[in-house]
N, C-alpha and C positions, 0 to 999 in steps of 0.2 A: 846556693843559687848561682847560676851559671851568669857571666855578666852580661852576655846577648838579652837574657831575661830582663834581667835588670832595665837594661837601656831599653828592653818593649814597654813593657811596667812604665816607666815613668815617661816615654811620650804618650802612648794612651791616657796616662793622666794629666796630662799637657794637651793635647788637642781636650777632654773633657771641657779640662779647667778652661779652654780660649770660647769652646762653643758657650760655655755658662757666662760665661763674661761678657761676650756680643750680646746674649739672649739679656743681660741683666742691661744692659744699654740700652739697648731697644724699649724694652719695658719701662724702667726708669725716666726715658723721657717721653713717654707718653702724657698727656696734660691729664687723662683720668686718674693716673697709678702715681701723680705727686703725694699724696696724702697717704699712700700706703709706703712710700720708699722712705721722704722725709717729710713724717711729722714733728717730731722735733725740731727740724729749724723751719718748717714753717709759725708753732706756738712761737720760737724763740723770735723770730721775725729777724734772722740772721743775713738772709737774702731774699730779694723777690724771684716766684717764680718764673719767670721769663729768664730771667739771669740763670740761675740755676738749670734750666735746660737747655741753656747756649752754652755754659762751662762744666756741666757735668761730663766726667771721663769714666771709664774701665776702672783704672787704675788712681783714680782719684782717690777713693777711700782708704789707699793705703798710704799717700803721703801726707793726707790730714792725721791718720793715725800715729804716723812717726814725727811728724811735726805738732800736734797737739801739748801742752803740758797736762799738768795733773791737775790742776786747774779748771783749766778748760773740759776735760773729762766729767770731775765731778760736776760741772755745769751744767753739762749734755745729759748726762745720764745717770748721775747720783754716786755714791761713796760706794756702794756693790761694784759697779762697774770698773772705779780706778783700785778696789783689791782684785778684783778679778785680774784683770791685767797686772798689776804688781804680781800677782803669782804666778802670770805666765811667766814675766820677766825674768822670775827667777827658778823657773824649768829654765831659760835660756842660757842665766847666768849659770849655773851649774854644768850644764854643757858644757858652756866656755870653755869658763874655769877650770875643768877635769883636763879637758881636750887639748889644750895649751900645755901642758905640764908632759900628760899621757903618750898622747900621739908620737911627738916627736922621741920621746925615750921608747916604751913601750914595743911598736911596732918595728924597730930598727932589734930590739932582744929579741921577738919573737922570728922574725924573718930569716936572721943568721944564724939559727940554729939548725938542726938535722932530725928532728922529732919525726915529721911523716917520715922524712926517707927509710930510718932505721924500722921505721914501722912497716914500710913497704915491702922492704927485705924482709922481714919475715914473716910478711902474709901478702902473696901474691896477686892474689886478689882484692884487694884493698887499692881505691885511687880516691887522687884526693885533686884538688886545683888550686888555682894561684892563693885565690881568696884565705884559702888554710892555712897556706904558710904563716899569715899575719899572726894568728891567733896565737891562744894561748896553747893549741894542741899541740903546735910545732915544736915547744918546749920538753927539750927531752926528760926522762920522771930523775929525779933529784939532783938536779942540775941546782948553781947558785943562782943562775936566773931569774928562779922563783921568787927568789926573794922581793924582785923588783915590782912584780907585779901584788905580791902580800902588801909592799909597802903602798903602790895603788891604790889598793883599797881602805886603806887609814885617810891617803889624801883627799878619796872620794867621798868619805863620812866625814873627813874634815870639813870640807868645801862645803857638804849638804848642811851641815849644821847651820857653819856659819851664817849662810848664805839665806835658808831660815829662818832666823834668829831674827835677820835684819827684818826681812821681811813682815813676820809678825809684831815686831815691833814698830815698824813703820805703819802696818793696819792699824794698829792700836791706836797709834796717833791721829790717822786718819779719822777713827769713829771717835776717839774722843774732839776731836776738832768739830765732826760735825754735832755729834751732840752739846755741844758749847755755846751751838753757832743761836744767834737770835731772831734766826727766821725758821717760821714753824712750819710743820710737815705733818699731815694727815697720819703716815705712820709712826710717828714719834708719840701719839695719842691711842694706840691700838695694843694688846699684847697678848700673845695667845697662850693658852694653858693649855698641856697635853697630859693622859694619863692621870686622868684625877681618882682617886679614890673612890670606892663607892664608902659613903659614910650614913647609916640608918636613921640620924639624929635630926637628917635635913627628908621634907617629900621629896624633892627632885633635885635634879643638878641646877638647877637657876640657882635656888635657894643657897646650893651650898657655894658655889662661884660667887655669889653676892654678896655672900657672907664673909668669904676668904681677901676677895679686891676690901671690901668696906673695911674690913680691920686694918689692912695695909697701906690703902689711902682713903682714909675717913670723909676727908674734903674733897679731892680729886676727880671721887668713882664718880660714874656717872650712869652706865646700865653695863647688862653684858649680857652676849649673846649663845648660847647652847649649841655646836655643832650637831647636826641630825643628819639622818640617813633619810634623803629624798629621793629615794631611785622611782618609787611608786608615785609620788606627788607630780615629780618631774618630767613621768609619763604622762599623767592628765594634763597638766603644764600643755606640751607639747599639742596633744589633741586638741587641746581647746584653742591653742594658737591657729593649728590648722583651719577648723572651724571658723575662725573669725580672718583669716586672710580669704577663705574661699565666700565666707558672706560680704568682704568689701569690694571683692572681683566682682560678685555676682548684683550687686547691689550698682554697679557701675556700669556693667550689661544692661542691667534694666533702666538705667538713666538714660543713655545713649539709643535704646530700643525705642522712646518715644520721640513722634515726630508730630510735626500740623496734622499730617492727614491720620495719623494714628495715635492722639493723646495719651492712651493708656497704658501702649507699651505693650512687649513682651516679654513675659516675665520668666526667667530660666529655671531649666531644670534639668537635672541630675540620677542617674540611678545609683541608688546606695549599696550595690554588688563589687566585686572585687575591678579595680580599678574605673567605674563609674560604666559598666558594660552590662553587667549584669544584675540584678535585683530589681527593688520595686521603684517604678519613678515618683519622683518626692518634687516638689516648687521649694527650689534650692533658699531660696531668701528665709522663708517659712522654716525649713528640713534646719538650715544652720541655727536660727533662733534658739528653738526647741533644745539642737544638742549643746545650743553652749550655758544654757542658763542648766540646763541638766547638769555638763561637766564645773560648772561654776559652782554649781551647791555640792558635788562632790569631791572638789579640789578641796571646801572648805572642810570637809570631816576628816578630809585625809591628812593635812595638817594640822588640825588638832589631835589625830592619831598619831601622827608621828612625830610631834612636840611633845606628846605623854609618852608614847610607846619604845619609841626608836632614838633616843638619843644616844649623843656620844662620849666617852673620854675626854672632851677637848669642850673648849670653850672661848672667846675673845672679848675680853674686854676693853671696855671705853673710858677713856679715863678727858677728863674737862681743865681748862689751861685755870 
């Protein structure tokens, strides 16, 4: 890559990143979009909103993040959140740590050496730019040089390990602290089972899930739930929610349609053709009734279809404190 490129590259994503940034200011202090930006501190009742939109910044949310502890992390957002970040940490640290060691050795061998030129020389066609000298191509073939870069690579699996090692270890500690911890959590009470067996001894997977939790915590269990495949249900689901938005719209039409001089109202209607243009006209209040108690009695067979028919591998159980 040529470095003119380069330097286009990365202000094109420097103007991006500035218009997203304005754009996310903008939005953020809108007094509708408090509740979509920060829910968390308003649950937490960390600041009031008015504050919050006189000192909200651009770049505010990265000097609470470098200034945050681990602490305060898992406070905000749970023990997921501060491994998550512990692991970036140490993508970062490995970086470093290579780059401190490498850099200054590494590129000072590769640079004063003669590898492309020798290469040039004997193929004329051949062009290379600044950038290559760095590398390791510039290293001519069985030079002692190599050495140094072989030994690189030990540093770099050194580094990676270590660096690892801690990390996982540090989660460890993490989830054991919070599972220790004396204040209880919805998901601490949950746990899901994948890949179950089929076994012929049980009629169905409830049986055998229930059977499996109750041997293992006797006292504990509490129910458990069957993953199923609702792609069918979850299309009636949907219709019949349609249905019954378009009967509270229409049911609000006809409220508003009555006045003194016209008690009785006007009562709406719809045609049941493709996008309400076409077909037969239907007294929309009446027309939604009809389909939803229709789709109501066939929502119900289709989950009992597919709580016998369609289950899955997976299951979640509930376990009681």
């Amino acid at each position: 890559m040529e470095f003119s490129s380069f330097l286009t590259s990365l202000g094109t994503s420097f103007v991006i990143f500035l218009v997203l940034m304005l754009l996310f200011t903008w939005l953020s202090r809108r007094p509708g979009n408090l509740v979509v930006y920060f829910p968390g501190r308003i649950l937490r009742g960390v600041e009031s909103e008015d504050c919050r939109r006189r000192s909200r910044s651009p770049l505010a949310w990265i000097r609470e993040a470098i200034s945050a502890s681990e602490v305060d992390i898992i406070d905000a957002a749970g023990v997921d959140t501060a491994i998550y970040l512990l692991f970036l940490s140490s993508v970062v640290g490995i970086f470093v740590l290579s780059g401190m060691l490498l850099l200054p050795i590494l590129l000072p061998i590769a640079a004063t050496d003669h590898g492309y030129k020798s290469a040039g020389e004997s193929n004329s066609n051949a062009t290379f730019n600044n950038l290559d000298k760095l590398a390791l191509g510039n290293v001519q073939a069985k030079s002692s040089r190599l050495w140094a870069f072989l030994l690189a690579n030990y540093w770099v699996s050194f580094v990676t390990f270590f660096v690892l090692w801690r990390s996982y270890k540090h989660a460890s500690d993490l989830r054991e602290a919070g599972k220790s911890s004396s204040e209880f959590r919805p998901e601490d009470y949950a746990v899901l089972v994948r890949d179950i067996p089929t076994d012929p001894q049980f009629q169905n997977r409830k049986e055998q899930v229930d059977s499996y939790f109750k041997a293992l915590h006797p006292d504990s269990f509490y129910k458990s739930m069957v993953i199923t495949d609702n792609k069918k249900a979850n299309k009636i689901w949907e219709e019949l929610e349609g249905h019954r938005k378009k009967l509270a719209r229409a049911e609000v039409v006809y409220a508003e349609s009555k006045t003194t001089t016209k008690p009785e109202g006007t009562r709406p209607t719809n045609k049941t053709g493709f996008l309400g243009l076409f077909g037969t006209k239907v007294d929309t209040i009446n027309y939604s009734n009809e389909k939803i108690n229709e789709l109501v009695s066939k929502l119900e067979t289709e989950r009992k279809d597919t709580i016998r028919d369609r289950q899955k591998g997976s299951s979640i159980g509930f376990l009681q404190q």
